[in-house]
C-alpha positions in Angstrom: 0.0 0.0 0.0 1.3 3.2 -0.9 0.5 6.4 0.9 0.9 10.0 -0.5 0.7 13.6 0.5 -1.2 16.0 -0.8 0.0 18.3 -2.9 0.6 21.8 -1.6 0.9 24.8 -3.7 1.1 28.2 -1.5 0.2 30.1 -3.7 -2.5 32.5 -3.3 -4.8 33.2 -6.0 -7.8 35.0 -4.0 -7.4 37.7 -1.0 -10.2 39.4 1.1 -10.2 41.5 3.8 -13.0 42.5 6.6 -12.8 45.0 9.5 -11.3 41.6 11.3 -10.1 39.5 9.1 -7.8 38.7 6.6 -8.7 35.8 4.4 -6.4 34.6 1.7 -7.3 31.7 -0.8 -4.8 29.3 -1.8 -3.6 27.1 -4.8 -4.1 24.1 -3.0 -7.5 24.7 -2.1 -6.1 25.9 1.6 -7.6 28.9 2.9 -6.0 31.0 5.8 -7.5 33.8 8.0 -5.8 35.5 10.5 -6.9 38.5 12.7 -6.3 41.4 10.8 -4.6 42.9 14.3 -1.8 41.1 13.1 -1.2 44.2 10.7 -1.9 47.5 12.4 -1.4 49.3 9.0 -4.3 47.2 7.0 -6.2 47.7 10.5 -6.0 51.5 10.0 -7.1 51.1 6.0 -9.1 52.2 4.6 -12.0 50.0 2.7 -10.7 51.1 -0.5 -6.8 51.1 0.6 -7.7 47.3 1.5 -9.6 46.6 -1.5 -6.2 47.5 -3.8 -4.1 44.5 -3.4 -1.7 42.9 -5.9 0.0 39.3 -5.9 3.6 39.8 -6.0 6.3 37.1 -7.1 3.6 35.0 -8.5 1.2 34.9 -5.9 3.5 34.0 -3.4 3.0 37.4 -1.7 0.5 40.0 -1.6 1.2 44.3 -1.7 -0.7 47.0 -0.7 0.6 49.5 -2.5 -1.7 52.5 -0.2 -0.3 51.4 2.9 3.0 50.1 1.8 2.6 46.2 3.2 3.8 43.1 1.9 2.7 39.6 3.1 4.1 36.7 2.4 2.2 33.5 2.2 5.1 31.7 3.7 4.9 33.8 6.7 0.9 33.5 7.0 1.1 30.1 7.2 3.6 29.9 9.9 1.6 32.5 11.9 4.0 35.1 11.2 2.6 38.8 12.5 3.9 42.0 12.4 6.0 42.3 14.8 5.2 45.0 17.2 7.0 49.0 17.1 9.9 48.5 19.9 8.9 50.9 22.9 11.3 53.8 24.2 12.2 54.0 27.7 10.8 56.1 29.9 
């Protein structure tokens, strides 16, 4: 008996994005959505700064070209978020 995986392609090839989430649609058939918290500058957007995406290096990133943010798919899929603005000392 043979066993095989299933083959991955990360991809994306749809993105959407709510006042909470950011859903992106996969090759694969995967779908991730992750809190769009994650990414304070898409959580200050606009509706219309969020509606203009583009795929970048073949859909293995997305750019927002009104807020200046990337996002790779690599890095959504291992639960990657912004990382937070360093705080000055008091």
């Amino acid at each position: 008996m043979s066993s095989s995986s299933p083959s991955t392609d990360p991809r994306a090839i749809d993105v959407a994005v709510d006042e909470d989430n950011l859903t992106v649609d996969l090759a694969d058939g995967r779908r991730v959505i992750v809190p769009l918290a994650w990414f304070p500058r898409l959580l200050y957007a606009s509706t219309d700064q969020r509606r203009n995406w583009r795929f970048i290096g073949d859909g293995y990133g997305i750019h927002w070209p009104d807020v200046d943010e990337d996002l790779s798919v690599s890095g959504l899929l291992r639960g990657a978020a912004v990382p937070e603005a360093s705080k000055r000392a008091v």
